[in-house]
C-alpha positions as a printed Julia matrix, in Angstrom:
593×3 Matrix{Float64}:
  17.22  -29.49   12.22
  20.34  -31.62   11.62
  18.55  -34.92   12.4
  15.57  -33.84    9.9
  18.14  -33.24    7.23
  20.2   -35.98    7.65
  17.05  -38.55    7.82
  16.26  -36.88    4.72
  19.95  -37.28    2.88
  19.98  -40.92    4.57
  16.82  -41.95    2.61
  18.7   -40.26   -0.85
  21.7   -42.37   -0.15
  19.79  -45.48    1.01
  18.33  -45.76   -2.53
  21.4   -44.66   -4.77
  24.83  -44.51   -2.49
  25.17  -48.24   -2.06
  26.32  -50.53   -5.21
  22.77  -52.09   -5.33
  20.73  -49.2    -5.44
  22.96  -47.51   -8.26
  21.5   -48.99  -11.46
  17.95  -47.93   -9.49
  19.21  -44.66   -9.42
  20.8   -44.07  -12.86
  17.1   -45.52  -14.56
  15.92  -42.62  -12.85
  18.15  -40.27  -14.01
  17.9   -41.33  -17.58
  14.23  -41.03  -17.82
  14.56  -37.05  -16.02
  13.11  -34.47  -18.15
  14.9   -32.59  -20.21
  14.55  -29.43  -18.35
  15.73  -30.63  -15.55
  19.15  -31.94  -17.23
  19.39  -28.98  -18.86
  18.99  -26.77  -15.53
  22.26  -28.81  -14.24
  24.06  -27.93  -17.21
  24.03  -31.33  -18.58
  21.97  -30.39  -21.82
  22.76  -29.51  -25.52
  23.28  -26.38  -27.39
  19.54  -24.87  -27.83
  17.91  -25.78  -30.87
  19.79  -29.26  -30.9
  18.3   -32.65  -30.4
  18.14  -33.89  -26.79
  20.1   -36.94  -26.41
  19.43  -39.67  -23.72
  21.4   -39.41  -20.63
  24.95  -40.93  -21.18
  26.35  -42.56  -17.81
  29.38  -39.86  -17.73
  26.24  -36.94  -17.11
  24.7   -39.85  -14.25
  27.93  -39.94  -12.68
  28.42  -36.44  -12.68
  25.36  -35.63  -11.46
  25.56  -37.83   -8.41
  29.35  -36.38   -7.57
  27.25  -32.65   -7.17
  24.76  -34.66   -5.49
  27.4   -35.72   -3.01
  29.27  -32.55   -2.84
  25.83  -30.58   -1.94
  25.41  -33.47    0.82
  28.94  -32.65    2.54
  28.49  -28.84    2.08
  25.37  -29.26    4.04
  26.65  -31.81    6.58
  29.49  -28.95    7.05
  26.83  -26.11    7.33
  25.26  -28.31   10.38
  28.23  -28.62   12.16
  28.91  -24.87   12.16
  25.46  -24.68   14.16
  24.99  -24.97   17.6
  23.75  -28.23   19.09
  20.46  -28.59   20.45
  19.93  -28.73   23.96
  16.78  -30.66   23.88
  15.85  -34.14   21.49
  14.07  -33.24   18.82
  10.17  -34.2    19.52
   8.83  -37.26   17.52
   6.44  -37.46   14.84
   3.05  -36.07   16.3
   4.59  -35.11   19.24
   2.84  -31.74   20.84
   4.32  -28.59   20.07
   6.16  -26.59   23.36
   3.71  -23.6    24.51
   4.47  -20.17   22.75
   5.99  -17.48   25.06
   4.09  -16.09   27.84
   5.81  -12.55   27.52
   4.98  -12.65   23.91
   1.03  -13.16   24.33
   0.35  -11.15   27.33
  -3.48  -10.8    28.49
  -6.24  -12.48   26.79
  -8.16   -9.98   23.95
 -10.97  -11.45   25.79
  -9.85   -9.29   28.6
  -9.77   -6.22   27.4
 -11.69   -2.91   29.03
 -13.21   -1.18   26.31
 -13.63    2.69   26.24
 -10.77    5.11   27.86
  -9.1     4.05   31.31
 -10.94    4.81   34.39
  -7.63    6.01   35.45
  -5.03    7.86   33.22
  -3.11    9.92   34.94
   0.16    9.26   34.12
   3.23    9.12   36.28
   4.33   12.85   37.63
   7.47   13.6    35.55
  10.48   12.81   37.82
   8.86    9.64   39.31
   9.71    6.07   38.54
   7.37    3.04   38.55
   7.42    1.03   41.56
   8.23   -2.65   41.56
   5.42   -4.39   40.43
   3.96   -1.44   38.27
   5.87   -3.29   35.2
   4.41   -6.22   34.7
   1.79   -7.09   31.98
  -1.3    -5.63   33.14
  -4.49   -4.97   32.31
  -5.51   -4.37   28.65
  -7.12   -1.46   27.91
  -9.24   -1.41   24.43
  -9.22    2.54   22.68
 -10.69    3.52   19.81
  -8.65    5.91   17.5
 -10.11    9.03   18.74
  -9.64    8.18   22.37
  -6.08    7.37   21.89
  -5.51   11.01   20.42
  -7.59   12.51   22.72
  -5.61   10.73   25.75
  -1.92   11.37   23.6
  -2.54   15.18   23.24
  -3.8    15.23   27.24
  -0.94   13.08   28.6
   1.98   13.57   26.19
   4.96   14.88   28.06
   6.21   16.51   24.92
   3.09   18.59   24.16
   3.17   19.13   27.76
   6.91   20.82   27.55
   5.61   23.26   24.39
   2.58   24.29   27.15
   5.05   25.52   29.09
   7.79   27.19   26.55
   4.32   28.99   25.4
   3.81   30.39   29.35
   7.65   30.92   29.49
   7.58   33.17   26.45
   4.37   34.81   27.35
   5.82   35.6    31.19
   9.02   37.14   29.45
   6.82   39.29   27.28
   4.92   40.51   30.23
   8.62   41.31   31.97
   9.4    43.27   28.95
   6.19   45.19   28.7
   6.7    46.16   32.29
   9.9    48.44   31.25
   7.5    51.11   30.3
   6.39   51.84   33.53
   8.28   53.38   36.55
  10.34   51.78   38.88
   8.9    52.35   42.71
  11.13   50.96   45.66
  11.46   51.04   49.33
  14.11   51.23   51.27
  15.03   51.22   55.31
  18.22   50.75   57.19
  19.26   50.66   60.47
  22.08   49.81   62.67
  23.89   50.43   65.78
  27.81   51.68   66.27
  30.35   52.14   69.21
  32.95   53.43   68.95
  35.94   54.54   71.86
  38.06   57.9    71.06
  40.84   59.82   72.82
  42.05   63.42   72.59
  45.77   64.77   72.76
  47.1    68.35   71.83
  50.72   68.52   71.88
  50.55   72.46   71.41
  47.17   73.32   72.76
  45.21   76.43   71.09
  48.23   78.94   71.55
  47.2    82.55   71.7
  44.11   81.79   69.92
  42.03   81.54   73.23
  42.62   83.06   76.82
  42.92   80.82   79.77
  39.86   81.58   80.5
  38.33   80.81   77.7
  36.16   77.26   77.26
  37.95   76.66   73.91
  41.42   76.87   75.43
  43.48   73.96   75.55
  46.76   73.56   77.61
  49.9    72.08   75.83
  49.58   68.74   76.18
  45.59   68.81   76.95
  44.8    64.87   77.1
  40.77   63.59   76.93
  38.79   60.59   76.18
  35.46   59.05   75.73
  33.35   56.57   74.48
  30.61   56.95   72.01
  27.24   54.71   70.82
  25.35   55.46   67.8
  21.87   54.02   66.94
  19.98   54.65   63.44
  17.53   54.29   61.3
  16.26   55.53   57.85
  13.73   54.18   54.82
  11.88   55.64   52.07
  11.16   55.63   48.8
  12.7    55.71   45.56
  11.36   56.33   41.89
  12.88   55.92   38.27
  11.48   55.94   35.36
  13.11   55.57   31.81
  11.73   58.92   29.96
  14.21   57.86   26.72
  15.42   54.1    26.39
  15.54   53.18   22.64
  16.44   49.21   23.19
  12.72   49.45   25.37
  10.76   48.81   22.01
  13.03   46.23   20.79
  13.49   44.18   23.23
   9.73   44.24   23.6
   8.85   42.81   19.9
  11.75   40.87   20.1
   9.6    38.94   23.52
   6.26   39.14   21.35
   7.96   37.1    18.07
   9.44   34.54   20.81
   5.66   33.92   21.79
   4.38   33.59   18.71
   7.06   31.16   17.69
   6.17   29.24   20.78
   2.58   29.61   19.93
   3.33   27.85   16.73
   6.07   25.45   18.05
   2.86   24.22   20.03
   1.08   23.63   17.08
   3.03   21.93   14.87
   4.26   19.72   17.99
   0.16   19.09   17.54
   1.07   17.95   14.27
   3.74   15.64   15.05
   2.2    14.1    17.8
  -1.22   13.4    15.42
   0.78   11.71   12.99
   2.69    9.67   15.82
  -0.24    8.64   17.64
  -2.16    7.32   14.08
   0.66    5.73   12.68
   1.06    3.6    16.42
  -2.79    2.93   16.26
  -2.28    1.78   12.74
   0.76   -0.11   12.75
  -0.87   -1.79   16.1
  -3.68   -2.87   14.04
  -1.78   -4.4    11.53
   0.16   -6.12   13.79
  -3.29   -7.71   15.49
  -4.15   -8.62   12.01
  -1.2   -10.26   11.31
  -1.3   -11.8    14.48
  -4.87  -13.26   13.39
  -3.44  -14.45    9.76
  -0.16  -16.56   11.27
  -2.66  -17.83   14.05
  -4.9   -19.36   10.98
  -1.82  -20.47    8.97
  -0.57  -22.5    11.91
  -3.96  -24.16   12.87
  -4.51  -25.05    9.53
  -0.77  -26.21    8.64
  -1.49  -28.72   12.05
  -4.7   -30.05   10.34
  -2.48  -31.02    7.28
   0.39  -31.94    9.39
  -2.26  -34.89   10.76
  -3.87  -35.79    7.98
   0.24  -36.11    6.41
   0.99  -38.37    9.75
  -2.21  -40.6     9.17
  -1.91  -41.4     5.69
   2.19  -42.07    6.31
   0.98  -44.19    9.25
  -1.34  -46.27    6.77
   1.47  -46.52    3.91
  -0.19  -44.05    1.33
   2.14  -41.23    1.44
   6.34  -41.53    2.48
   8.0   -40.15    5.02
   9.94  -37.0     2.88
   6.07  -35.47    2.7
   5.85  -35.63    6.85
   9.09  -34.18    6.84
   8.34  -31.2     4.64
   4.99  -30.43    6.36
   6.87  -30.47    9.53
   9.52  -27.8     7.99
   6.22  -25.96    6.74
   4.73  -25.67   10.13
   7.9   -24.57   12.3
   8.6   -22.08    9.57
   4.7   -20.89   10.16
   4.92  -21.06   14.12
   8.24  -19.37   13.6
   6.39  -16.47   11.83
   4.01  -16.76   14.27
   5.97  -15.48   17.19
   7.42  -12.86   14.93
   4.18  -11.36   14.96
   3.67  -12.07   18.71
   6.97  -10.27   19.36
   6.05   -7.14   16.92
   2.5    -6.86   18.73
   3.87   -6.79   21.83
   6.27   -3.97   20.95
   3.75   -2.43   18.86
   1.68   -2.2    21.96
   4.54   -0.73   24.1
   5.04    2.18   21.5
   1.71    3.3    21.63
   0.97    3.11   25.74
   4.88    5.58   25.45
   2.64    7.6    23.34
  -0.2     7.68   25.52
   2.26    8.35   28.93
  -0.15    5.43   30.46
   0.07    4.4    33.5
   2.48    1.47   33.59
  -0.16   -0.88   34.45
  -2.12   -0.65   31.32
  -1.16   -1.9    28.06
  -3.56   -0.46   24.93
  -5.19   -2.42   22.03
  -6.72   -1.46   19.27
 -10.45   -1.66   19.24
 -11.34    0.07   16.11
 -11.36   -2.29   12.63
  -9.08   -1.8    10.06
 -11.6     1.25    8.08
  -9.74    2.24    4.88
  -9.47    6.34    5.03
 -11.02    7.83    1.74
  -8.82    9.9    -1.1
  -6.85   12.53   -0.85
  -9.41   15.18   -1.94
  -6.83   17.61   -3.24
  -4.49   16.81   -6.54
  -0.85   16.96   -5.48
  -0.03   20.83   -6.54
  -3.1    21.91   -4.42
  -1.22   20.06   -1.85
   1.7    21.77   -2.04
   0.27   25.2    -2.16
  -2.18   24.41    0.82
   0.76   23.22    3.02
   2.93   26.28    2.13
  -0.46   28.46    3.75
  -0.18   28.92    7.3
   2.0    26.38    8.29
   3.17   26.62   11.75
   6.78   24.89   11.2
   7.42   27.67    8.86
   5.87   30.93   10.47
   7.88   29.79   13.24
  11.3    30.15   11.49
   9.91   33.24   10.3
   9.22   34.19   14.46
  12.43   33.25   15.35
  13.71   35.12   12.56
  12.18   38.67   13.5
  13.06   38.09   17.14
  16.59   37.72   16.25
  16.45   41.06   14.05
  14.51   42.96   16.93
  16.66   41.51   19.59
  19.95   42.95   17.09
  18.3    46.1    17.08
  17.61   46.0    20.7
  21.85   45.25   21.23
  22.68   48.17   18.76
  20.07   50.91   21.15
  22.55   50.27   23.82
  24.87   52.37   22.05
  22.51   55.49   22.19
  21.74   57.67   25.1
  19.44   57.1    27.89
  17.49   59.57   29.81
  15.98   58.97   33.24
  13.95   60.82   35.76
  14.84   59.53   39.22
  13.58   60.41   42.97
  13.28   59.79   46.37
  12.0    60.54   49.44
  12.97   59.18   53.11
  13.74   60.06   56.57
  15.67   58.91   59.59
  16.25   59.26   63.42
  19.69   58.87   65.46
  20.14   58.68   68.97
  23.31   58.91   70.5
  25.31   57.89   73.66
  28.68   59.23   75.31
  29.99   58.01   78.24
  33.03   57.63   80.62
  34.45   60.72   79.55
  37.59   61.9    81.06
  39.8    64.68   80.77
  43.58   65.25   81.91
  46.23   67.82   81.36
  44.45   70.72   81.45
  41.56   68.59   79.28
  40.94   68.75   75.52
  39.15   69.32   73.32
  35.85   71.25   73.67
  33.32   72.47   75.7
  30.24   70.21   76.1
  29.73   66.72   76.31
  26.29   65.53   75.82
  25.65   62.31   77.42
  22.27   61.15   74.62
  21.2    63.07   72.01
  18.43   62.48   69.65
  18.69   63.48   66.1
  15.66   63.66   63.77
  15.68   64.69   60.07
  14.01   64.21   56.53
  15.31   64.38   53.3
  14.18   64.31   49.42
  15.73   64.72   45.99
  14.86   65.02   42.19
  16.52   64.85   39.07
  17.35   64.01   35.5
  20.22   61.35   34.37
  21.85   60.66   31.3
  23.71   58.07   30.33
  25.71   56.98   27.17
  27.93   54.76   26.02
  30.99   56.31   24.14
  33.28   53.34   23.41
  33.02   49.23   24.17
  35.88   48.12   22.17
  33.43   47.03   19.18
  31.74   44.99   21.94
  28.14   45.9    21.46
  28.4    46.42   17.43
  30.14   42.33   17.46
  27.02   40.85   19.44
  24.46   42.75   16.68
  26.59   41.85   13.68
  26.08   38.18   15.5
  22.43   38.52   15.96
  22.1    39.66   12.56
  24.19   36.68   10.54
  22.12   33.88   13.29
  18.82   35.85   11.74
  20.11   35.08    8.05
  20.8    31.23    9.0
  17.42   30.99    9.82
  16.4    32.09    6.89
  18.56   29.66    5.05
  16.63   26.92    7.56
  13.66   28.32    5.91
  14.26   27.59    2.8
  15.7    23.72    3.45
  12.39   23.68    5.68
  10.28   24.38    2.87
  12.29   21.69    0.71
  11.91   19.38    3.28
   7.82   20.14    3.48
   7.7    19.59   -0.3
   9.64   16.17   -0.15
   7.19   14.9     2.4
   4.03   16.05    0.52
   4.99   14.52   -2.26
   6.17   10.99   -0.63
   3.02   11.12    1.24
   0.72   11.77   -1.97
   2.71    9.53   -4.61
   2.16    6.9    -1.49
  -0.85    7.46   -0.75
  -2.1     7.29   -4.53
  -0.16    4.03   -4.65
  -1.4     2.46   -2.24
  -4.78    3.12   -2.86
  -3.78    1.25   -6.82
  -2.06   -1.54   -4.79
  -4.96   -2.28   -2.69
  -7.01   -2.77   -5.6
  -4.81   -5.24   -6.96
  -4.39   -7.08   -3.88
  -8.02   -7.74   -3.29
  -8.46   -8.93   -7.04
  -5.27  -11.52   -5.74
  -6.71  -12.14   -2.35
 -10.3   -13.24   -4.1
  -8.34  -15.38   -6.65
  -6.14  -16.91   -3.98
  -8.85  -17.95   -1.64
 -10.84  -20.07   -4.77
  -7.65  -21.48   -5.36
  -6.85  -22.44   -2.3
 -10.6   -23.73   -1.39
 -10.07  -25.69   -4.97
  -6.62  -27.21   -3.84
  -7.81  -28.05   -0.16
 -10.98  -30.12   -1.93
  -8.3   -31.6    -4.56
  -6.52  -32.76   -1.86
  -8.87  -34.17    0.53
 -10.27  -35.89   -3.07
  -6.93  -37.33   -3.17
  -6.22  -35.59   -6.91
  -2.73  -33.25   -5.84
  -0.04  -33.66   -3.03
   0.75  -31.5    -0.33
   2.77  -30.22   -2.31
   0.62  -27.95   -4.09
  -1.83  -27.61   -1.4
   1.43  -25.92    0.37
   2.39  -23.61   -2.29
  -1.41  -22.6    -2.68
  -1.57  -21.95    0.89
   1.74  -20.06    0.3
   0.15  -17.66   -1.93
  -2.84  -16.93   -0.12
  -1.13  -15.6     2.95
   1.17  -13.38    0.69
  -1.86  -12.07   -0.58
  -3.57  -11.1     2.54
  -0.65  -10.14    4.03
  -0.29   -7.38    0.92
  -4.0    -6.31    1.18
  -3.47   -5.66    5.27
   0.02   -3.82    3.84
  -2.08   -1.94    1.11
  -4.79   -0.76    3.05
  -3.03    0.27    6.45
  -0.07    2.47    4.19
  -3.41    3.97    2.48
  -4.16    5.14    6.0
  -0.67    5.92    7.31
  -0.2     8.55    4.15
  -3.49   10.17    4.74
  -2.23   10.77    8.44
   1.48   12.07    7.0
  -0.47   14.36    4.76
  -2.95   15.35    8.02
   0.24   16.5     9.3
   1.6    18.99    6.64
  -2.35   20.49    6.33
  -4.54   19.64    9.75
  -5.15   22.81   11.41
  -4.25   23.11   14.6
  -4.71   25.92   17.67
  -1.71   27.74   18.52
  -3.76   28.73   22.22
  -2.68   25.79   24.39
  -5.69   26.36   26.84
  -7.97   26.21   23.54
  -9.43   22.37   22.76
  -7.43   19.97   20.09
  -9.76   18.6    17.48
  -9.44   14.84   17.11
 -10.65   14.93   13.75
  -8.59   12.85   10.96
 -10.06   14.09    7.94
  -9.45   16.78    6.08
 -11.31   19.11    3.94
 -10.6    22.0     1.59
């Protein structure tokens, strides 16, 4: 870049910065138009003769001439140098980034993947798995259909919905008895010994097996082994949080239900406007491609005729700017394909060996069929991101009024049932002074038994400290937030409709004016390219018709794929969707009333 400029400011001061090219220089400047002295703020008062240029305006002019050459000069230096030579005139151009072009379109698989199951969710891809691999052609529909199979999001809704359905079932179960079992067993030992300092007295003769001297000593040791089970019943005959608690599950599953669905939603809109943006990018691709290979041609034909002596060197020089500035905007697009690629296979959850394209053509989606207030009342009707709030709203309210039951009484039948067996062991028993204390000793003894019970229990909480009454109060101001989110969700709804319509409706009026400039800009450019090749205009013009052509396609590709993109944003306030996540997802992208 610096040597281009300064060849370019050499030639400017070869012909008027030395003494003998001066007078050349100030002929020139007195013959200028006036416009042009006027633009430097050389010219007279408007509606005053022009005069001819004085040599006081030549020598000012050339003093901004050579101030604009040192600010320049300084802008250069502030760059960083190159680390290569600049190539020479009609040297070839360096290749374009590998990681930027990535497989062939030639090489593309068309239809969905043989194989895409994605990744289980807490594995990483292996070395290897990352490179740039095969490219996989799908349609619209096949990249929705693959999105709402694959997409770990829609995925983590599936099972919220089976969360919230398995806590309704636990709730449900509260209105039927409670049945356990229960056994025990276990073994003791135990070693005891026996000492009455005053013996039974009077109360028993001598003779008499319960007597026991003064001072009677005895001892023994003693093993225990039991066991015991049965069974248990309860059953809640009065429990006024039960019923509660129980809606409370069922709004949590519909909320779920509809989370599911408007995640549907979302994920609709995110998969089109990938597909869409990658097929603009593709096109744009295609349109920089075309502006390069044709800004070459005229790059050679510029060389040639500079080579023969018909044109100078400053017209080389600007169709080289031209064409680094077009392969420059070629790897822009490169770089936002790529990318654009990369979002959509995230969308998908591909395998990390495939990378998507877009096989369908840019088709232009038809009008909106409804006006915009038909809009807005048909995304008020049923829409899942609202009945949700109003879910999570009434399971907040029944789960308050479950908290405030616990304050009333409870009833409860209960009952059980069991039996049990000990056996027990007693041995090395001795007896001294006169022995104590009893009669008979049994060395084993098995005991047997059963036993059963019945009854009624109440329960009832008299004071918490304000405990339980806090949490409801809680649960009943988190109820009214929601419906505050309710209302900012149904702003929020309205703001998108309407930026969706206005931009759908505007796009639809900017398409039409694009392809009235595109047609206009293509004759004019044919006309230019045959003027020039006739020899009748310069570059010059052939540039700036060439200029005008690509910002006309470029707007007609804009045009037509925000047409699309506003269709899908308004798809996503009124597509229906199923809130069953075992039921099928239509991959259907028009809507009808």
């Amino acid at each position: 870049m610096s040597s281009k400029l300064g060849a370019g400011w050499g030639e400017r001061e070869a012909m008027g910065g030395s003494e003998t090219g001066r007078p050349l220089a100030r002929w020139i400047l007195a013959g200028m138009v006036p416009g042009m002295v006027l633009s430097l703020g050389l010219g007279p008062v408007a509606g005053q003769p022009l005069p001819a240029a004085s040599a006081g305006d030549v020598r000012r002019l050339e003093r901004r001439w050579n101030d604009l050459d040192r600010q320049i000069r300084a802008l250069e230096e502030l760059l960083p140098g190159e680390a290569a030579p600049l190539p020479a005139d009609g040297a070839p151009r360096p290749p374009l980034p590998e990681a930027l072009l990535g497989p062939a379109e030639s090489s593309a698989i068309p239809g969905p993947p043989q194989d895409s199951v994605p990744l289980p969710p807490l594995a990483l891809p292996e070395a290897g798995n990352l490179r740039p691999g095969q490219l996989q052609a799908l349609s619209l529909e096949q990249s929705l259909a693959i999105g709402f199979a694959n997409s770990p999001g829609l995925q983590a809704r599936r099972e919220a919905v089976a969360a919230a359905l398995a806590e309704l079932q636990s709730q449900m179960g509260t209105y039927w008895p409670r049945i356990s079992a229960y056994a025990a067993g276990g073994t003791d030992q135990a070693s005891t010994s026996f000492f009455s300092p005053t013996g039974t007295g009077t109360l028993f003769a001598p003779s008499n097996p319960f007597f026991i001297p003064p001072g009677g000593r005895g001892s023994l040791n003693n093993n225990a082994n039991g066991v015991s089970g049965g069974l248990a019943l309860r059953y809640e005959l009065l429990d006024f949080a039960r019923t509660p608690k129980a809606r409370a599950a069922l709004a949590r599953l519909r909320g779920s239900r509809l989370d599911y669905a408007d995640a549907l939603r979302r994920l609709q809109l995110s998969l089109s406007e990938g597909y869409y943006q990658l097929q603009r990018a593709d096109q744009l691709v295609r349109i920089r491609e075309a502006v390069v290979r044709n800004d070459l041609l005229i790059l050679q034909d510029s060389l040639d005729l500079k080579q023969a002596g018909l044109v100078p060197r400053l017209d080389v020089l600007r169709r080289q700017a031209i064409e680094a500035e077009g392969e420059e905007q070629l790897i822009a697009a490169l770089a936002e394909r790529a990318v654009a690629r990369r979002r959509l296979a995230a969308l998908l959850n591909l395998p990390p060996q495939l990378t998507p394209t877009a096989s369908d053509p840019i088709r232009l989606q038809p009008r909106w069929p409804l006006d915009l207030e038909a809009s807005l009342l048909a995304s008020f009707r049923d829409n899942p991101e609202l009945e949700a709030l109003l879910a999570t709203r009434e399971a907040l309210l029944s789960q308050k009024d479950a908290v405030a039951a616990e304050l009333l009484p409870k009833l409860s039948l209960f009952a059980s049932a069991g039996a049990g067996a000990t056996n027990t062991n007693n041995w090395n028993v001795r007896v001294a002074d006169g022995g104590c204390c009893g009669t008979t000793v049994a060395t084993s003894l098995n005991t047997y038994g059963t036993d059963w019970s019945v009854g009624l229990a109440v329960s009832w909480l008299l004071f918490d400290a304000g405990t339980t009454r806090g949490q409801a109060r809680a649960l009943a101001r988190r109820g009214a937030a929601v419906a505050q989110q309710y209302a900012a969700q149904r702003n929020d709804i309205r703001l998108r409709i309407e930026q969706a319509f206005l931009g759908h409706e505007a796009s639809l009026a900017r398409l039409v004016a694009a392809r009235r400039g595109v047609t206009a800009s293509l004759e004019a450019f044919r006309d230019a390219r045959l003027r020039y090749q006739a020899g009748l205009s310069s570059e010059l013009d052939l540039s700036n018709t060439q200029e005008r052509l690509i910002g006309s396609l470029v707007q007609r590709l804009e045009a037509t794929v925000n047409v699309n993109i506003t269709y899908a944003q308004l798809l996503r306030e009124l597509l229906p969707m199923p809130t069953d996540p075992d039921a099928a997802v239509p991959a259907r992208l028009q809507w009808s009333p």
